[in-house]
MMTF fields as JSON, N, C-alpha, C and O atoms, coordinates in Angstrom:
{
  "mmtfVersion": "1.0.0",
  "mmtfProducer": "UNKNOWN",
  "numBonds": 435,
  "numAtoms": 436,
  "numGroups": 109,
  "numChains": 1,
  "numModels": 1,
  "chainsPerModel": [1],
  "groupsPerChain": [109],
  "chainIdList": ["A"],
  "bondAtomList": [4, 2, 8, 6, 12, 10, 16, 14, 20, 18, 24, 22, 28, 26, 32, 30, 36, 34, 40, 38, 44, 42, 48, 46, 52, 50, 56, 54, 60, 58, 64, 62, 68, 66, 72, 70, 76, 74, 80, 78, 84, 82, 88, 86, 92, 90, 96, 94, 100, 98, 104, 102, 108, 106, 112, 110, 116, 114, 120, 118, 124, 122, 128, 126, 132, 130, 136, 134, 140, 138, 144, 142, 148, 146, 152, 150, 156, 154, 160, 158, 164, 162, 168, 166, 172, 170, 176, 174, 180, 178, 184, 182, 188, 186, 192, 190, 196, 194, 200, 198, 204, 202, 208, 206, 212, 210, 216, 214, 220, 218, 224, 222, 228, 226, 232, 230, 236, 234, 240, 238, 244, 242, 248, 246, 252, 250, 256, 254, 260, 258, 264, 262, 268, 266, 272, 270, 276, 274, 280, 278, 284, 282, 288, 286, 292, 290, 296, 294, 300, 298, 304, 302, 308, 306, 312, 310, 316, 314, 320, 318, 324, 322, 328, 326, 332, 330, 336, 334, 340, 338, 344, 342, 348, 346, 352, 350, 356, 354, 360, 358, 364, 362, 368, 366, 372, 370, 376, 374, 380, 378, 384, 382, 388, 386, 392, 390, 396, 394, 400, 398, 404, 402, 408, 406, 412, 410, 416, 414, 420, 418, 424, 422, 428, 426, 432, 430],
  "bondOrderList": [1, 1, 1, 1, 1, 1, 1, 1, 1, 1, 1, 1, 1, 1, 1, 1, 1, 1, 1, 1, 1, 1, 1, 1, 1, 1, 1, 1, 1, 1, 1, 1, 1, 1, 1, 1, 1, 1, 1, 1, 1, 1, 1, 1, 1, 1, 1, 1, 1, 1, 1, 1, 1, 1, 1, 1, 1, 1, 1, 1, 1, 1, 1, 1, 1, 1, 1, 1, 1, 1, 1, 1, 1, 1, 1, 1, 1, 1, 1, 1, 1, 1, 1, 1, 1, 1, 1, 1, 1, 1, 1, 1, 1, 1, 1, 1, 1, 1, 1, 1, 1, 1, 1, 1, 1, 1, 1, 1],
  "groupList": [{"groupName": "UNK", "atomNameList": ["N", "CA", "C", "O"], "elementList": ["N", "C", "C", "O"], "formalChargeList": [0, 0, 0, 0], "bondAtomList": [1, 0, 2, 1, 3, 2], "bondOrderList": [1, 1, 2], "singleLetterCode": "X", "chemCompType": "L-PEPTIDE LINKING"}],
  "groupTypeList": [0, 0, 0, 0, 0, 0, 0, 0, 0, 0, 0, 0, 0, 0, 0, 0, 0, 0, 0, 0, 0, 0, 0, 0, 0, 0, 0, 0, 0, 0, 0, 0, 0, 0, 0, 0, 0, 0, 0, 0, 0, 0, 0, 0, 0, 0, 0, 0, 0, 0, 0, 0, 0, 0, 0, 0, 0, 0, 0, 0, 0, 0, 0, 0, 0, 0, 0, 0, 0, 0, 0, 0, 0, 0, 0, 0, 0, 0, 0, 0, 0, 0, 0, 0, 0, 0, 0, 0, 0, 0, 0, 0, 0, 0, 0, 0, 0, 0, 0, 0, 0, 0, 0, 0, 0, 0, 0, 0, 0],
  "groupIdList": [1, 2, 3, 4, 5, 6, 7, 8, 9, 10, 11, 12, 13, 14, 15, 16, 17, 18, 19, 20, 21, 22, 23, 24, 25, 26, 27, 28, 29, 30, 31, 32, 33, 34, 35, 36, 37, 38, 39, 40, 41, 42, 43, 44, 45, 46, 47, 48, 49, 50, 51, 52, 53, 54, 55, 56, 57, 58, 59, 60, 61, 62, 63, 64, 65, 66, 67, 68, 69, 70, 71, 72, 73, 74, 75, 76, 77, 78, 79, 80, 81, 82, 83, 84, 85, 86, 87, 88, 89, 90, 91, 92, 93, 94, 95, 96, 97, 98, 99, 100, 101, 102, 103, 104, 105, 106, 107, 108, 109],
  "secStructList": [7, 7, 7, 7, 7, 7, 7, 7, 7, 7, 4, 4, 4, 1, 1, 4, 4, 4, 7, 2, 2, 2, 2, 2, 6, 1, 1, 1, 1, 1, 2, 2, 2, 2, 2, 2, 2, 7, 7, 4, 4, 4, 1, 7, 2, 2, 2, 2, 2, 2, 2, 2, 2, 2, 2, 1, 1, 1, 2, 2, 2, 2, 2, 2, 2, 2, 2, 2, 2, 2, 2, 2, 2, 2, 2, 1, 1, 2, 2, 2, 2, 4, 4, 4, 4, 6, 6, 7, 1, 1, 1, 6, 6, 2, 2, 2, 2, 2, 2, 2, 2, 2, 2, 2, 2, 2, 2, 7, 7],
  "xCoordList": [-12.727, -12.361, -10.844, -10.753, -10.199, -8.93, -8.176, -8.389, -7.3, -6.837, -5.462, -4.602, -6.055, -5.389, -4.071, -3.571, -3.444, -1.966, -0.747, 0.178, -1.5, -0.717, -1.546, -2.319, -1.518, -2.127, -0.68, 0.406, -1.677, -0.615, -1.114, -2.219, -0.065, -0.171, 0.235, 1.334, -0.922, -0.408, -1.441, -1.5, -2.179, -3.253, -3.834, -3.994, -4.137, -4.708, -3.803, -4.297, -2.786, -1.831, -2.466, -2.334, -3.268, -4.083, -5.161, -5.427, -5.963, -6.922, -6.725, -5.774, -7.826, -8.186, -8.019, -7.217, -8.246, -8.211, -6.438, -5.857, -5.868, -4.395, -3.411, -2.253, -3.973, -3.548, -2.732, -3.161, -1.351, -0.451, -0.295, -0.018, -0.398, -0.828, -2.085, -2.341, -2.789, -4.361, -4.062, -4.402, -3.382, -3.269, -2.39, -2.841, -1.128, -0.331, 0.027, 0.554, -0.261, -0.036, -1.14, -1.019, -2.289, -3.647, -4.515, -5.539, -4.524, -4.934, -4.428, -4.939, -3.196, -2.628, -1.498, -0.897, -1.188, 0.16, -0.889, -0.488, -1.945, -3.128, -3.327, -2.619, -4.234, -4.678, -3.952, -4.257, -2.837, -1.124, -0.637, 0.021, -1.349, -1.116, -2.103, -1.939, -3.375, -4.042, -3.934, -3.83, -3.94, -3.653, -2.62, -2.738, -1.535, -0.423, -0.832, -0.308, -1.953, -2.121, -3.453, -4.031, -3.524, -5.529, -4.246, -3.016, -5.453, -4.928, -6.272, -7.322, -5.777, -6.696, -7.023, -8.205, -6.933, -7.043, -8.624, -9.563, -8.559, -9.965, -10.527, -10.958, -10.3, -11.654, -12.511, -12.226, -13.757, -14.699, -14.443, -13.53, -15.584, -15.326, -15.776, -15.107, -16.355, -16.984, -15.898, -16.251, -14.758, -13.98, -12.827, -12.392, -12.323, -11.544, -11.88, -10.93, -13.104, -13.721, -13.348, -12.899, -13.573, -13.48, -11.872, -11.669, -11.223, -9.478, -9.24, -8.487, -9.475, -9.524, -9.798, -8.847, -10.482, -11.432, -10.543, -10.12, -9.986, -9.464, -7.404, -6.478, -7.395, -6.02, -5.566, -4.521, -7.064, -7.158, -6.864, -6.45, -6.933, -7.271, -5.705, -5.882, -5.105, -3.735, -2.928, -2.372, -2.994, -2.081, -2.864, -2.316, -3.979, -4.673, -4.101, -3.674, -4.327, -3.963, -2.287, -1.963, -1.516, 0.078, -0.256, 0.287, -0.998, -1.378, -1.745, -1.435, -2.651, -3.077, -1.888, -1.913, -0.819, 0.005, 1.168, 2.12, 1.104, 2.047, 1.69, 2.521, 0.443, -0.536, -0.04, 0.403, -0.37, -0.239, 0.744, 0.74, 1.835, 3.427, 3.69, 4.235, 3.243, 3.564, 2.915, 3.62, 2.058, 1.141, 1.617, 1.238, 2.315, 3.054, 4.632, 5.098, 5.141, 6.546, 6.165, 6.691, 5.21, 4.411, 4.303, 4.755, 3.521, 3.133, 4.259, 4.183, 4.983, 5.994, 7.497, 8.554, 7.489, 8.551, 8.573, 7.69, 10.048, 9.74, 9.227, 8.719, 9.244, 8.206, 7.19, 6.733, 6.626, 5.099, 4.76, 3.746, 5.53, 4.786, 5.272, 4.566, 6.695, 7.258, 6.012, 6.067, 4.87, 4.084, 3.413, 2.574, 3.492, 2.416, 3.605, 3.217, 4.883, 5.718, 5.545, 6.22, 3.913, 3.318, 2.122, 1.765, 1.686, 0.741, 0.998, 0.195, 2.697, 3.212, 2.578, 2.285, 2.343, 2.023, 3.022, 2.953, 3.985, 5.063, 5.712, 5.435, 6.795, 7.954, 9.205, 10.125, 8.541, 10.075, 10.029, 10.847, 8.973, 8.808, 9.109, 8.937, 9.719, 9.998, 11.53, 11.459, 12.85, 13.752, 13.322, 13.507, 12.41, 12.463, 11.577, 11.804, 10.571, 9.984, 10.941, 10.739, 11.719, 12.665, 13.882, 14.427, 13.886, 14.824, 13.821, 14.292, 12.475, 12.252, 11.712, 11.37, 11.664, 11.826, 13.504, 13.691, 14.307, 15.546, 15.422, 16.08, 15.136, 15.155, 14.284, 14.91, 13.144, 12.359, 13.601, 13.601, 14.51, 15.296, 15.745, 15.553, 16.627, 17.617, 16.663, 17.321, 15.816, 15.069, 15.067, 15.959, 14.399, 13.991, 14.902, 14.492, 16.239, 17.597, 18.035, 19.134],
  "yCoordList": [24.069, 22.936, 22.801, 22.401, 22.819, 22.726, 20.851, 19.775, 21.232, 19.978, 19.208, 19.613, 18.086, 16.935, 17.322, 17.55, 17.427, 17.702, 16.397, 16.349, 15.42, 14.43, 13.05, 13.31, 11.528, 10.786, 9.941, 9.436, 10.247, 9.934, 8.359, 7.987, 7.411, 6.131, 5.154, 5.298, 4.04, 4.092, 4.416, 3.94, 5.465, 5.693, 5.03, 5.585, 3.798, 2.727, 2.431, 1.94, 2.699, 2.848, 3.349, 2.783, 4.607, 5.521, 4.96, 5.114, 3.978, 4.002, 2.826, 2.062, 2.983, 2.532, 1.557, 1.316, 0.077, -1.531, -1.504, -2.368, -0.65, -0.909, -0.165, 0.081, 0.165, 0.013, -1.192, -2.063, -0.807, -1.666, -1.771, -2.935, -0.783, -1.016, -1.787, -2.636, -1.403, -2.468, -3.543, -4.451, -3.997, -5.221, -6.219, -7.358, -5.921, -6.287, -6.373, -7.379, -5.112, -5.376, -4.98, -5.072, -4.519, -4.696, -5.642, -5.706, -6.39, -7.8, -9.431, -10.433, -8.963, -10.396, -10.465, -11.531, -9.409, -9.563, -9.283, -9.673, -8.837, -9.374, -10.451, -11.373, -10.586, -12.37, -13.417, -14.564, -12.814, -14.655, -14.511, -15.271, -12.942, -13.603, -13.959, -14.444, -13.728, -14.604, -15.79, -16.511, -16.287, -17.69, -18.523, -19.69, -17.567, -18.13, -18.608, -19.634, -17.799, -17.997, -19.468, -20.152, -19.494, -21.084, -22.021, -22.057, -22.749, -24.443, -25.061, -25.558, -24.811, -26.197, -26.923, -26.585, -27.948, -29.173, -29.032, -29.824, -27.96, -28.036, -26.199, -25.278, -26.25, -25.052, -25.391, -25.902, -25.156, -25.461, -25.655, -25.178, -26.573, -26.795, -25.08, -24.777, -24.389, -23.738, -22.501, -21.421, -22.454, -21.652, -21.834, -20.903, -23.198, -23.683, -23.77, -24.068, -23.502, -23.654, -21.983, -21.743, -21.05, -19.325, -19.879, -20.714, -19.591, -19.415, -20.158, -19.545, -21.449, -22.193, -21.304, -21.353, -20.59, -19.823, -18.771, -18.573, -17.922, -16.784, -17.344, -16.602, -18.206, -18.619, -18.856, -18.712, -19.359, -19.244, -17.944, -18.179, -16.723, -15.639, -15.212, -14.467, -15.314, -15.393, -14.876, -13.787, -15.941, -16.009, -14.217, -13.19, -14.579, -13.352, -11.843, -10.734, -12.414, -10.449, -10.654, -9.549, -11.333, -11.122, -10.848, -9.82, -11.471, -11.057, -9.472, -8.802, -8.951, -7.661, -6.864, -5.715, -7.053, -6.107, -6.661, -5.947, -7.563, -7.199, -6.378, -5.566, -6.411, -5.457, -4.088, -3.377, -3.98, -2.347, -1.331, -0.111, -2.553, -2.04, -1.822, -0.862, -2.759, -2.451, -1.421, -0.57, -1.203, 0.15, 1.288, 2.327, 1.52, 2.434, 3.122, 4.261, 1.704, 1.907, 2.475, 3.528, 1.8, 2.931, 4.282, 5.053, 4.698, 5.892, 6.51, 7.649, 6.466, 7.037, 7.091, 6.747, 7.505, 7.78, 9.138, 9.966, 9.303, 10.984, 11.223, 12.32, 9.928, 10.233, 10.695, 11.474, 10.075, 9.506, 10.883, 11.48, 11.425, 13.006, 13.887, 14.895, 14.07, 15.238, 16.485, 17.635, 15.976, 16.809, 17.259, 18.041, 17.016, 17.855, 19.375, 20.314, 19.44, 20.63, 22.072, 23.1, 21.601, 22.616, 23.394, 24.572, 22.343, 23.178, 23.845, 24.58, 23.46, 24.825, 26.149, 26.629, 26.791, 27.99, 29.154, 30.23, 28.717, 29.265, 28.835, 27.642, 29.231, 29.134, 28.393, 27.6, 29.303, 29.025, 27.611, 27.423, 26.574, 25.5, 24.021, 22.875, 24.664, 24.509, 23.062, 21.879, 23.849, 23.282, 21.959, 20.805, 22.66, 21.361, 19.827, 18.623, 20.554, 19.374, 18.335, 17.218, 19.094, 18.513, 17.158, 16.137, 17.678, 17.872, 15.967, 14.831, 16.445, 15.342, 14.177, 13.171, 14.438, 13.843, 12.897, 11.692, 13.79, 12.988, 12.121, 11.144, 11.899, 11.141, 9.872, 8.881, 9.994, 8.746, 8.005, 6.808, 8.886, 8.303, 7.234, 6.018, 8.376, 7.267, 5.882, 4.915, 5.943, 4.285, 3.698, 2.86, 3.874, 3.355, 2.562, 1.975, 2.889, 2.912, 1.305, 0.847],
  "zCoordList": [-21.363, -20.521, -20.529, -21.69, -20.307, -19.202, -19.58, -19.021, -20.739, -21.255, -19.753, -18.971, -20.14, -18.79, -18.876, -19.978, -17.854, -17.342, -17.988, -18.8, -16.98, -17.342, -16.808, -15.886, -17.254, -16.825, -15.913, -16.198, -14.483, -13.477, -13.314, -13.711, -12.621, -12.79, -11.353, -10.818, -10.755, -9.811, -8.395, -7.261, -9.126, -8.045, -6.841, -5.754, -7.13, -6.8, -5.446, -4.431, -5.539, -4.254, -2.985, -1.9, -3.216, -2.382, -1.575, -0.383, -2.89, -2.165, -0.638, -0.479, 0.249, 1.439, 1.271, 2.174, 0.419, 0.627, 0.758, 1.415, 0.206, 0.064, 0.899, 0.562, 2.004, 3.105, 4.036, 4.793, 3.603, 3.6, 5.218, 5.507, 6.579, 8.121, 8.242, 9.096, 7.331, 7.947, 7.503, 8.262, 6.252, 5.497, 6.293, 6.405, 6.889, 7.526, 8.695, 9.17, 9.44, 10.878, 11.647, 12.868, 11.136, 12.46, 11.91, 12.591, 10.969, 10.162, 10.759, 11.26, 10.362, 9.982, 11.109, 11.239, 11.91, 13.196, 14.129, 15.226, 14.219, 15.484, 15.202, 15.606, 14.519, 14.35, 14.653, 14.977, 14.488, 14.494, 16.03, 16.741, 16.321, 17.876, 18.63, 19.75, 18.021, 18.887, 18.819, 19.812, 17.361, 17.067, 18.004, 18.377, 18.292, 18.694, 20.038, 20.471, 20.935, 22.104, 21.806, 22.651, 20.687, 20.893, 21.552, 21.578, 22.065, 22.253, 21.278, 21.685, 19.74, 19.135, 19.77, 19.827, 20.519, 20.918, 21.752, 21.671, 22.427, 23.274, 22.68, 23.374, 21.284, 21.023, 20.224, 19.142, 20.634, 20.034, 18.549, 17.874, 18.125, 16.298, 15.784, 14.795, 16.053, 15.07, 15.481, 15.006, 16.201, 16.443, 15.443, 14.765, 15.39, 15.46, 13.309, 12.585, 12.774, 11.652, 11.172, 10.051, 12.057, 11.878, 11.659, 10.778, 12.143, 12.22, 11.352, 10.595, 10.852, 9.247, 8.326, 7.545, 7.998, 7.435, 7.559, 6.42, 8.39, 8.319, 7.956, 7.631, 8.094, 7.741, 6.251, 5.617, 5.951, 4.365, 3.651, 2.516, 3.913, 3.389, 4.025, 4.989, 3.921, 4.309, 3.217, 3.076, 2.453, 1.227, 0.315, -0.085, 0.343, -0.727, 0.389, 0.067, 1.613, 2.094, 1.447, 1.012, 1.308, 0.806, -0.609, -1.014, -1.496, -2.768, -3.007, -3.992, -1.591, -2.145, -1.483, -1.924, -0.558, -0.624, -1.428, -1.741, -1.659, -3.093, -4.042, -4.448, -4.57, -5.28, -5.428, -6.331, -3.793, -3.541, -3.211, -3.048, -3.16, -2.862, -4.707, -5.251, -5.206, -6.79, -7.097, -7.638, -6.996, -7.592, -6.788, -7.327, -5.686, -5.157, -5.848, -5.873, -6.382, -6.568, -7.916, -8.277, -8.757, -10.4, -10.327, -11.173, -9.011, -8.412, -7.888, -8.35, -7.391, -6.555, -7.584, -7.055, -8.945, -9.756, -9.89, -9.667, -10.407, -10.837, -11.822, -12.055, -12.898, -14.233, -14.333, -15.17, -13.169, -13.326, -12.54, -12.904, -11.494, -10.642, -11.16, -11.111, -11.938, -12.489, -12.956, -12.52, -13.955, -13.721, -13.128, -13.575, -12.169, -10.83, -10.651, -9.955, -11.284, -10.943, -11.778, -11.719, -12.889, -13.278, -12.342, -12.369, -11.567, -10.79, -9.621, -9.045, -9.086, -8.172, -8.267, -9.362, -7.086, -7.112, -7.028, -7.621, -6.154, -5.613, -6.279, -6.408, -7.055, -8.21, -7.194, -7.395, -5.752, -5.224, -4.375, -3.475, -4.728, -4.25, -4.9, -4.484, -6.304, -7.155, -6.882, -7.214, -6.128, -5.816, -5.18, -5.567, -3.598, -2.971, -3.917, -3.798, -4.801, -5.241, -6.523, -7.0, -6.67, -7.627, -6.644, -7.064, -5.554, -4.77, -4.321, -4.273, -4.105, -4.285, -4.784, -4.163, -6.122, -7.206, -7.235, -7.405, -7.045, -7.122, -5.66, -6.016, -4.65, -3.737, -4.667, -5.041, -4.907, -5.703, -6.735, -7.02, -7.152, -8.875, -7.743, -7.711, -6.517, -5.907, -4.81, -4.427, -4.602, -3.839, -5.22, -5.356, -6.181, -7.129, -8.574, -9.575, -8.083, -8.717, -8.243, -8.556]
}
């Protein structure tokens, strides 16, 4: 069996709920414009009860991309991927992955 490389950190970045386009702008910048277009005043209660209801959940979608922007910036170090520069195949692929590794030092600086 084939001892672990390295325990990479951060993952959670990847997955699908943390989808920082669905979370933010086909979520929550659709919705605020429809909103923007109601006239409360004459929509039905049980409409007007949904958009209550979905306005609530507001604050938590900013909670989960805060989440997932944090678990990105964990994930996205050179610490944390430097070892993936053992499983190159090509030696000579070597530069550019270093190459960007140092781009991560410098956002992350």
């Amino acid at each position: 069996m084939a001892e672990p490389l390295a325990e990479i950190r951060g993952l959670e970045a990847l997955q699908e709920e943390n989808d920082l386009r669905a979370l933010l702008v086909l979520d929550l910048e659709a919705n605020l414009g429809v909103i923007e277009r109601l006239d409360f005043d004459t929509l039905p209660p049980r409409e007007v009860a949904r958009w209550s209801k979905w306005v609530n959940t507001v604050e938590a979608t900013f909670d989960r991309a805060e989440a997932a922007i944090a678990a990105g910036r964990v994930l996205l170090t050179s610490d944390n991927l430097s070892p993936f520069k053992e499983t190159l195949k090509d030696r000579a692929d070597e530069p550019r992955f270093q190459s960007y590794l140092k781009t991560l030092n410098a956002v992350t600086a």
